[in-house]
C-alpha positions in Angstrom: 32.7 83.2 76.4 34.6 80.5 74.4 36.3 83.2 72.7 37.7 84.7 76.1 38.6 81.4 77.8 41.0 81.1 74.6 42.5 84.5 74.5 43.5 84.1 78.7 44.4 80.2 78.5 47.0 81.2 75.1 48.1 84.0 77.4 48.5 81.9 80.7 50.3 79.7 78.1 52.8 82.6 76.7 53.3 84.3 79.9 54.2 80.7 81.4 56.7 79.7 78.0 58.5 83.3 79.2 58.9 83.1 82.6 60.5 79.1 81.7 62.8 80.4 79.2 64.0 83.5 81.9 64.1 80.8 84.5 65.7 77.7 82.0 68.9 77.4 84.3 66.9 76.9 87.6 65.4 73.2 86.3 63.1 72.5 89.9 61.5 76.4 89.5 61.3 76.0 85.8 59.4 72.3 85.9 57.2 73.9 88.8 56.0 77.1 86.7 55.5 75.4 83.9 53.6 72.5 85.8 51.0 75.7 87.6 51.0 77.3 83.9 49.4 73.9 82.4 46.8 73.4 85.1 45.9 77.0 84.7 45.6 76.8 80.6 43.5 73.4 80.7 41.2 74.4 83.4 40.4 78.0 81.4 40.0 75.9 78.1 37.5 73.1 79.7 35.7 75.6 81.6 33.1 76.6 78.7 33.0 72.4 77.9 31.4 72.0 81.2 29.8 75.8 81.7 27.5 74.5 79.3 25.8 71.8 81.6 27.0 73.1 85.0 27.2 76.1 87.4 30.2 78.1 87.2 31.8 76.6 90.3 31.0 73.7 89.5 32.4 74.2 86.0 35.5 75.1 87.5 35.7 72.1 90.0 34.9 69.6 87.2 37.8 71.8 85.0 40.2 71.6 87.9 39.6 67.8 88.7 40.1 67.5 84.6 43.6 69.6 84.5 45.1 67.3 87.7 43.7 63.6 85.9 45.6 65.3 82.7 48.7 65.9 84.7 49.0 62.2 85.8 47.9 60.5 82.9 44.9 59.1 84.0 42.3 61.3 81.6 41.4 60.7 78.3 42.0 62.6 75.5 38.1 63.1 74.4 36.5 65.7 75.8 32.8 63.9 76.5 31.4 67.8 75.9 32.1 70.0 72.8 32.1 73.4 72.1 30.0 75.3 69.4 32.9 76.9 67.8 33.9 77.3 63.9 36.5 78.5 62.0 40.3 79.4 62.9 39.1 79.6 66.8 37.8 76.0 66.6 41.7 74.7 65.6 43.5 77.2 67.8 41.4 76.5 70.5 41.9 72.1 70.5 45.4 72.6 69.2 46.2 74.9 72.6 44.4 71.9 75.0 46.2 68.9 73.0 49.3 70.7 73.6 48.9 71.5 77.0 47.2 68.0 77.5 50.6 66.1 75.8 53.3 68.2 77.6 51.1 68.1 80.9 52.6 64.4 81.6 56.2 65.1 81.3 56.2 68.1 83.2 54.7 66.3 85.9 57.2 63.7 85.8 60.0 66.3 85.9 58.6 68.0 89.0 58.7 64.0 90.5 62.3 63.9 89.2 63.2 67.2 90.7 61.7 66.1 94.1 64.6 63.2 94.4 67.6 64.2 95.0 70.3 64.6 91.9 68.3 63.0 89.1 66.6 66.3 88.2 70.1 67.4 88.2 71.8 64.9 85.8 68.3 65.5 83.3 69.4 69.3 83.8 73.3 68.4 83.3 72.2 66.9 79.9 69.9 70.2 78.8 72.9 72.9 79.9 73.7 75.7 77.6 76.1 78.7 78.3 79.7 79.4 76.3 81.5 77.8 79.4 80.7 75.0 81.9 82.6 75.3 85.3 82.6 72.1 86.9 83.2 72.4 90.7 84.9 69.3 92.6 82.6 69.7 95.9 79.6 72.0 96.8 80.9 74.1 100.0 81.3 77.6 100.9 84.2 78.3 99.2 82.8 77.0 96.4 79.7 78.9 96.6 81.1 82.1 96.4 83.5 82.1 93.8 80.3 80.7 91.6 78.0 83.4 93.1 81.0 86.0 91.6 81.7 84.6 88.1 77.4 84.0 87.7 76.6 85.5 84.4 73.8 84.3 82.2 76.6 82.6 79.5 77.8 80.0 81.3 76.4 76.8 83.1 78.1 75.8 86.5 77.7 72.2 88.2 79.3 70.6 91.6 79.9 67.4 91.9 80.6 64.6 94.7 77.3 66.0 96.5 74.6 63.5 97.5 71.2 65.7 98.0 69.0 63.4 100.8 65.5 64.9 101.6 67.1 66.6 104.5 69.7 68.4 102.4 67.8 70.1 99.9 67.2 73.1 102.1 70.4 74.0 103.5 71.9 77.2 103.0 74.7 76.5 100.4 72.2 74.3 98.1 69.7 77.4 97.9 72.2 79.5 97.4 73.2 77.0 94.2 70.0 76.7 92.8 70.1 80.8 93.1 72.5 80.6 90.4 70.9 78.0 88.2 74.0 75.6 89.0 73.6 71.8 88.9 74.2 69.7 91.7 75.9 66.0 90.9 76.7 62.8 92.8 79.4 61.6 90.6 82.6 62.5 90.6 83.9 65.6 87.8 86.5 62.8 86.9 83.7 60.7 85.2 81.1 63.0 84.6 81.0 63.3 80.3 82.0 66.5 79.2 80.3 68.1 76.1 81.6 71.6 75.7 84.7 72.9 74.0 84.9 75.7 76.8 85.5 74.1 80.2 87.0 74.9 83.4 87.3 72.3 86.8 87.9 73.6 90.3 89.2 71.3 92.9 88.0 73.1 95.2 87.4 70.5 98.3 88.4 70.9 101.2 91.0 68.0 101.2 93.7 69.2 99.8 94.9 65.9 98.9 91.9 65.2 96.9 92.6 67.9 94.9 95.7 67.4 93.7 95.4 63.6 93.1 91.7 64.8 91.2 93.9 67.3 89.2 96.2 64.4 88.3 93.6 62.2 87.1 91.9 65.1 85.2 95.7 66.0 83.3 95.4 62.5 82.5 92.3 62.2 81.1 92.5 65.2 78.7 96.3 65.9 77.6 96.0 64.0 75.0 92.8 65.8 73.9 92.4 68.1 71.1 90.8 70.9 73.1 93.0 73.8 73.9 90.2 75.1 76.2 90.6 72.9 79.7 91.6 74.6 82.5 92.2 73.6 85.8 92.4 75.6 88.8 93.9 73.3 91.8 92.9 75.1 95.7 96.0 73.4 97.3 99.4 74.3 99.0 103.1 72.2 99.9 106.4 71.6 98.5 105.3 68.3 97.4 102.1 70.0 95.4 104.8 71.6 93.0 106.7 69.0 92.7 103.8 66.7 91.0 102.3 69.5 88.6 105.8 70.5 87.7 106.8 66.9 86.9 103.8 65.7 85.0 103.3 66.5 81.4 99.6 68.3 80.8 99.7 68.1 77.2 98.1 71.7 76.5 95.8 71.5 79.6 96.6 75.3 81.5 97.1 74.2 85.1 97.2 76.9 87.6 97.5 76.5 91.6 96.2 78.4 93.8 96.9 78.8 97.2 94.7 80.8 99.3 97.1 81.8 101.9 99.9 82.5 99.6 97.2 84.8 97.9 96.2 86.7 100.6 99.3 87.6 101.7 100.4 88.8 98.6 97.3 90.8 98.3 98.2 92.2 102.0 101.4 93.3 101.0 100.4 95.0 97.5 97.2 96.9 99.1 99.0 97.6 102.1 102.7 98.3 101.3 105.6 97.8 104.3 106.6 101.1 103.3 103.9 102.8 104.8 104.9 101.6 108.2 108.3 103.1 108.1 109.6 104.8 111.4 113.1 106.1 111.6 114.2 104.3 108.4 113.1 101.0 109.5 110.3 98.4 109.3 109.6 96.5 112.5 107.1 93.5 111.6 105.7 91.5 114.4 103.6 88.3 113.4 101.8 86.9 115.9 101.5 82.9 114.8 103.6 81.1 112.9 101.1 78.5 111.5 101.1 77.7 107.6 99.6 81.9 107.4 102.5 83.0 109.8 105.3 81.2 108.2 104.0 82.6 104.5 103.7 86.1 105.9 107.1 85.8 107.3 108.6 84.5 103.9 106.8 87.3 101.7 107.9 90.2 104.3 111.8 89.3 104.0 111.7 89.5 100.1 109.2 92.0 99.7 110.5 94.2 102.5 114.0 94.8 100.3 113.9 98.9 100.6 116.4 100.7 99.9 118.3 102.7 103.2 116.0 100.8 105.0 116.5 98.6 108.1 114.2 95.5 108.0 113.2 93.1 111.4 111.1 90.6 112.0 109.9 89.0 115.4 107.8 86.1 115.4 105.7 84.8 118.1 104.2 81.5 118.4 103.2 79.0 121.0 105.6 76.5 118.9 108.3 79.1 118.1 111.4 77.1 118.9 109.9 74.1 116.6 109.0 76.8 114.0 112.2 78.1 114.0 113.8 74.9 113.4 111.4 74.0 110.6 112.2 76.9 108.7 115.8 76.5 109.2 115.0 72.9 107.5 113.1 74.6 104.6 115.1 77.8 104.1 118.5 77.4 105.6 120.6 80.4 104.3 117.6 82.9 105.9 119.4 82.7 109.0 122.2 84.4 108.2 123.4 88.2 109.6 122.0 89.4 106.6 118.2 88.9 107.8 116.8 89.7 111.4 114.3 87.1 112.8 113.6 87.1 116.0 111.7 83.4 117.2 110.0 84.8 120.5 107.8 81.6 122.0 104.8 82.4 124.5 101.2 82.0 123.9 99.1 85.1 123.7 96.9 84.0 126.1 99.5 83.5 129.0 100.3 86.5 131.5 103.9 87.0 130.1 102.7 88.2 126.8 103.2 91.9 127.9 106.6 91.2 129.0 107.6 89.4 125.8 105.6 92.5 123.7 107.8 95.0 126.4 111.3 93.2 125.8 111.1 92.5 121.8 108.4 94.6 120.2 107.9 97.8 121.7 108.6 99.7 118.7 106.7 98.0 116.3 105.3 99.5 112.8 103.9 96.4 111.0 102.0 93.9 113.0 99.8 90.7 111.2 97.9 88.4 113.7 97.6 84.5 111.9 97.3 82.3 114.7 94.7 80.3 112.9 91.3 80.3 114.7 89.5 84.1 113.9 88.4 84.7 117.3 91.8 84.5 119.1 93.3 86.8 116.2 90.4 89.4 116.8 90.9 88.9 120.5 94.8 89.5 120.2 94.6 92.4 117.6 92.3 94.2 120.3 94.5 93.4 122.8 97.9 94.6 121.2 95.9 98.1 119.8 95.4 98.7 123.8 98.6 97.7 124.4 100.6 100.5 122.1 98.1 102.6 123.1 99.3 102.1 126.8 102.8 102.1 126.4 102.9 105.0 124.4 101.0 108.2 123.9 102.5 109.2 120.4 101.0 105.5 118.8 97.9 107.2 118.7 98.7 109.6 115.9 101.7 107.3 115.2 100.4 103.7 116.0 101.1 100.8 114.3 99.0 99.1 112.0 97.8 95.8 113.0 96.1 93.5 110.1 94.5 90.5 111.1 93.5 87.2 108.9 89.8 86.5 109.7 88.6 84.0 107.9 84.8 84.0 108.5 83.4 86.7 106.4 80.6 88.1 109.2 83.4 88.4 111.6 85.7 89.8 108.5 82.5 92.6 108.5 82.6 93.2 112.6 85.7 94.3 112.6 85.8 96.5 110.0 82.9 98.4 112.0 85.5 98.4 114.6 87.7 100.3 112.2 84.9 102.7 111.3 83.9 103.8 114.7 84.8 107.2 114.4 84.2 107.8 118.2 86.7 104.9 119.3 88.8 103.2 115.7 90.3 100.7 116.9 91.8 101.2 113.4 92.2 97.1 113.0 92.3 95.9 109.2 91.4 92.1 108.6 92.4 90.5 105.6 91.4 86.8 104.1 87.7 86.3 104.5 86.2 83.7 102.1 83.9 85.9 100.5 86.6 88.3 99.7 89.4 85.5 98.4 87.2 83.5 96.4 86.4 86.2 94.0 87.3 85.6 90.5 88.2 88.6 90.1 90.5 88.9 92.8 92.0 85.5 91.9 92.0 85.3 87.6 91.9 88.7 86.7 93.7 91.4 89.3 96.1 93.6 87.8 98.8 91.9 90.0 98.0 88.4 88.2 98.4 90.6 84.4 101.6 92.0 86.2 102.7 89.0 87.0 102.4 87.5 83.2 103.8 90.6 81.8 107.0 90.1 83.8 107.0 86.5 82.8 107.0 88.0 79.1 109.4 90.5 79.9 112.0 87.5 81.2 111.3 85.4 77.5 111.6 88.7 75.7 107.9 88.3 74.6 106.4 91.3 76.0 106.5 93.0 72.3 105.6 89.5 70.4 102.5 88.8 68.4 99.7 87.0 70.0 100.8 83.7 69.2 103.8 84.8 70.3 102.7 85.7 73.4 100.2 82.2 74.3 103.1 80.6 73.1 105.5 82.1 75.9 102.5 81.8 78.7 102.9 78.0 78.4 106.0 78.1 80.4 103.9 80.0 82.8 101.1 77.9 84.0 103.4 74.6 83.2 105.7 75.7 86.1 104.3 76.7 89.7 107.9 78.1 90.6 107.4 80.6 87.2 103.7 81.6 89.0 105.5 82.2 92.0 108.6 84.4 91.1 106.8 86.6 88.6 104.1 87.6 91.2 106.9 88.4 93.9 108.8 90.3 91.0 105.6 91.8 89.8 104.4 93.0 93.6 108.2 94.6 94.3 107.4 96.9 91.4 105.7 99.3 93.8 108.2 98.9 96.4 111.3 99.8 93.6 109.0 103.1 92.7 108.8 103.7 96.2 112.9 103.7 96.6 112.4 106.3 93.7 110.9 108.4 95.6 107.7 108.3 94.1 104.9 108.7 96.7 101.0 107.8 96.5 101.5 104.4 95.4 99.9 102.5 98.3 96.5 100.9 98.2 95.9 101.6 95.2 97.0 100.9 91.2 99.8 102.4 89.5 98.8 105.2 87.1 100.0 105.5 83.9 101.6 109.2 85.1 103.4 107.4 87.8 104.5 104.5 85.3 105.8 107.7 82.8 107.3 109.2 86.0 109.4 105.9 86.7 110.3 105.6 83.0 111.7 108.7 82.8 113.9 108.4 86.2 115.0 105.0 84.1 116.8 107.3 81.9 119.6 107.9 84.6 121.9 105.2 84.2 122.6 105.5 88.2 118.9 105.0 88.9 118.6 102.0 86.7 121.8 100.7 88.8 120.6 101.5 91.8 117.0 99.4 91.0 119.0 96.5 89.6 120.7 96.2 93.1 117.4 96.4 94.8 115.9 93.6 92.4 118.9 91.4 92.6 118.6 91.8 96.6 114.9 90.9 96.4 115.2 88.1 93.7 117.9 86.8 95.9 115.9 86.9 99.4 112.7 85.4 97.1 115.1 82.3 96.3 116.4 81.9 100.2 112.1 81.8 100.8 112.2 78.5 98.3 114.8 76.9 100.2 118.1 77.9 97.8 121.4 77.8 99.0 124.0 79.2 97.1 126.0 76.4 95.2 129.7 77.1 94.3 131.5 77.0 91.6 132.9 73.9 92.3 129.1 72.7 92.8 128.3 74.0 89.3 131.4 72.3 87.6 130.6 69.0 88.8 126.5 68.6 88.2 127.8 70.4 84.7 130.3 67.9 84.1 127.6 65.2 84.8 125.2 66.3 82.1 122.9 68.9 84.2 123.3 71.7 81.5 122.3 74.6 84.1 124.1 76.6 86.1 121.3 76.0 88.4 120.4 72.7 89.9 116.6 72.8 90.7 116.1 69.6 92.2 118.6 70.4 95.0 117.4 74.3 95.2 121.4 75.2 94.4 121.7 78.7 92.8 125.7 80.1 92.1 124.3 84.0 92.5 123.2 83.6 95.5 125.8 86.4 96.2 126.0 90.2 97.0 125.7 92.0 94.0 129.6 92.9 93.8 130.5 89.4 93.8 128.6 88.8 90.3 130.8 90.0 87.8 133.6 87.0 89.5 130.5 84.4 89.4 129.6 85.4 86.0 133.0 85.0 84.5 133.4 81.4 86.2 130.1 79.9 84.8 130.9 81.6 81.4 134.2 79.3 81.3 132.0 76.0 82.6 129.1 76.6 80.3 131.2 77.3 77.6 129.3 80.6 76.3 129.2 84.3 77.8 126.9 85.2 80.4 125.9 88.0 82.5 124.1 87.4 85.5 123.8 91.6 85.8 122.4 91.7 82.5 119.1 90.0 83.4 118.5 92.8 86.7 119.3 95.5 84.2 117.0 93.8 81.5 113.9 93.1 83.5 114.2 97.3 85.2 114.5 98.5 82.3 111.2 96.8 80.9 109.7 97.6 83.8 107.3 100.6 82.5 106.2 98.4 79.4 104.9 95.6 82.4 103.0 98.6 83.8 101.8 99.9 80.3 100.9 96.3 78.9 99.5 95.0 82.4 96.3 97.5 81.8 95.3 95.1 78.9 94.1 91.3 79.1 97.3 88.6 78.3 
């Protein structure tokens, strides 16, 4: 019998060891199996002690009682009855209870620890393996599902700034954490002490102005460091946010912004192109709020909607239209010139002229994005306005326009897309911008658009060709300025829309093939095409810069902040830009800053340049910068 109680207490023990090591990330689950796994190996291996005096249950009581006095502390190591064994069996046998009687203890104070609060998390902090730690500002939903889609068994991931009371340790968000094996701190991630070489922070709180004065702190802690692996990601948005990252020095800390809204409606307009919605050679976009969504939408459809031969409008309506209007014109003066249409329309959509406004200004709508900043209104309105073209006219139904909607809330997100797939009645409404779908590290590290958007910055420092170190070297410049980010994503995302004024078809939704990049390479040949698409870029680069608030500066402008030591033909600080001109005007312009500057340039030069490299950006974009 003694023989047996051995062989299933040292597997009790194994099985137990396994299922810890499997579990080692998850420190409350891993404490608790461990802590049943030594009550379960003592009381087998003191049952044949006691069997020997006692019934069997009463053996197994007096075993039990034994394993629990062992787990507190409170029972002695002798073992008042002995066991007539001999040889190899007698050793492995006491050798197995010792064990299991020393460890017993400290597993038992780590299930106690793991009971209150974060101390079972800063003991796990301290006992974190992995490659990579990814150190999350604040445990919330965002959060929760960008860890859930970068969870891997390599890398350890830890919130901070959350206080667990008794009453917290069950909600939603922490099970979903402990799911993932992530550790949950009180302190801040601006104090906590990091050990790895491989590290990545997340302000990802939803105070936006915690995150960027976190970020600040963090650059200043570590840019003097000698690890070239911190990154920080900063969830934030506003003039003012650039301004600070751009002016601060981050030693060789890679900084990179992101802004959710500015990210899903770049997304929007590379997975679903303007130029799908083109009726009678023109785009007519309707946005329905003007909130910081609206106004972002707005800015990405005037530069993105450059086309070729086609005839771009815009009407906007918002509750607040007048005051939107007049903000914009603050931000983004030289917008509001003949060479744009936007149209301010201001009615809310729940009052009873919202019909007559839609009949006056919007009847032949092809593009339509509700933002209005609550999801239940936008759901509501996108409903209504489907009816509404249905109504007015017949044709929409095989002709209708699209209507995409930003809902936020993911459930909702999934609601309407089973309004989409009722085949019986579509209401054929596409949402956009749900939190599980934006905070995908995927979607927001590695998309092709973001290796696009690198490749171009290569392409513009005549790196896309360099070595490695070359190329790292180049990408500083990238994540050091937000405004770099910014423009090679808008240049990147007009590629489709250039291909498009090709006339090559079967672009949208979807990537760009490596037939349809050889296609466009070969049309490059033409020196009229590569004219035509250096046109088209200079018209959306100069539409992009109107969006950042640039006016253009004259020559007179240029001579003086030259004269007084700017260096540039460009003065970034006040957003003043000399080509802000039609592409006829830039052989003049060119010419005049060549005699300021003192050394030849040609403004024409860099939209010839960057079309011309634009299949190696498609060909290189398919590999990891």
């Amino acid at each position: 019998m003694t023989f047996y109680c051995f062989i299933y207490a040292l597997f009790v023990f194994i099985v137990t060891a396994i299922v810890v090591i499997k579990s080692r990330r998850q420190f409350n689950r891993s404490v608790q199996i461990m802590l049943i796994g030594i009550i379960g190996v003592i009381t087998i291996l003191m049952f044949p002690m006691y069997r020997a005096t006692y019934d069997s249950i009463t053996s197994i009581l007096f075993s039990l009682i034994y394993a629990l006095r062992a787990l507190t502390g409170c029972q002695s190591v002798d073992v008042s009855h002995k066991v007539a064994i001999e040889g190899w069996l007698y050793y492995g046998y006491y050798f197995l209870l010792y064990v299991a009687f020393i460890i017993a203890p400290i597993f038992t104070t780590g299930f106690l620890v793991s009971v209150f609060g974060n101390i079972g998390d800063k003991i796990h902090y301290y006992l974190l393996g992995g490659k990579k730690i990814h150190v999350f500002s604040d445990l919330n939903e965002s959060a929760v599902y960008l860890c859930e889609s970068m969870n891997n068994k390599k890398d350890s991931f830890v919130f901070c700034n959350t206080k667990l009371s008794a009453k917290d340790k069950d909600t939603e968000l922490v099970k979903r954490a402990r799911k993932i094996g992530a550790v949950i701190l009180d302190r801040s991630e601006q104090i906590i002490k990091i050990y790895k070489k491989d590290i990545s922070f997340y302000q990802i709180s939803k105070d936006k102005d915690y995150n960027i004065n976190s970020t600040l702190s963090l650059i200043d802690k570590y840019k003097t460091s000698k690890n070239k692996n911190i990154n920080i990601f900063t969830f934030s948005s506003g003039i003012t946010t650039d301004l600070l990252l751009d002016s601060i020095d981050k030693g060789q800390i890679r900084v990179k912004l992101i802004d959710e809204i500015k990210y899903s409606c770049y997304t929007l307009l590379d997975q679903a192109p303007l130029f799908e919605n083109i009726r009678n050679n023109k785009i007519s976009a309707l946005i329905v709020g003007c909130d910081y969504t609206g106004m972002e939408m707005l800015k990405s459809i005037i530069w993105c909607g450059q086309i070729d031969d086609i005839e771009l409008e815009i009407n906007v309506i918002d509750k607040a239209a007048n005051e939107k209007k007049k903000q914009l014109k603050l931000q983004c003066p030289e917008l509001f010139s003949d060479e744009y249409k936007i149209n301010f329309i201001q009615t809310d959509v729940k009052n009873v002229d919202f019909e007559d406004v839609l009949d006056k200004h919007c009847k032949n709508t092809t593009y339509v994005v509700v933002a209005t900043g609550d999801d239940k209104i936008n759901i509501d309105t996108a409903v209504y306005l489907r009816k509404y073209f249905l109504r007015k006219d017949v044709s929409h139904f095989f002709n209708k326009p699209t209507i995409y909607l930003r809902v936020r809330n993911a459930l909702k997100n999934k609601q309407v897309d089973m309004l989409r797939n009722n085949r019986m009645e579509s209401y054929d409404l596409h949402a956009f911008g749900s939190m599980d779908k934006t905070f995908v590290a995927e979607n927001l590290f590695g998309t092709t658009l973001e290796r696009k958007s690198k490749c171009v910055h290569l392409a513009y420092c005549d790196s896309l060709d360099g070595t490695y170190d070359e190329k790292n070297k180049a990408l500083e410049s990238y994540y050091d300025k937000e405004y770099n980010q910014r423009s090679s994503f808008a240049s990147a995302l007009h590629i489709k829309y250039k291909m498009f004024s090709c006339g090559i078809k079967n672009i949208s939704g979807q990537e760009i093939s490596v037939s349809q990049a050889k296609e466009f390479e070969y049309m490059l040949c033409d020196k009229n095409v590569v004219e035509k698409i250096a046109k088209l870029e200079h018209k959306r680069w100069s539409a992009f810069m109107r969006t950042e608030g640039y006016v253009r500066a004259s020559i007179d402008n240029v001579n003086t902040y030259f004269s007084m030591g700017n260096n540039k033909h460009v003065h970034y600080l006040a957003k003043l830009h000399p080509t802000l001109v039609e592409w006829d005007e830039l052989d003049t312009v060119s010419e005049e800053i060549s005699k300021i500057i003192g050394r030849k340039i040609d403004f024409k030069q860099y939209d010839y340049d960057i079309v011309k490299k634009i299949p190696d950006i498609l060909y290189k974009s398919n590999n990891d910068i």
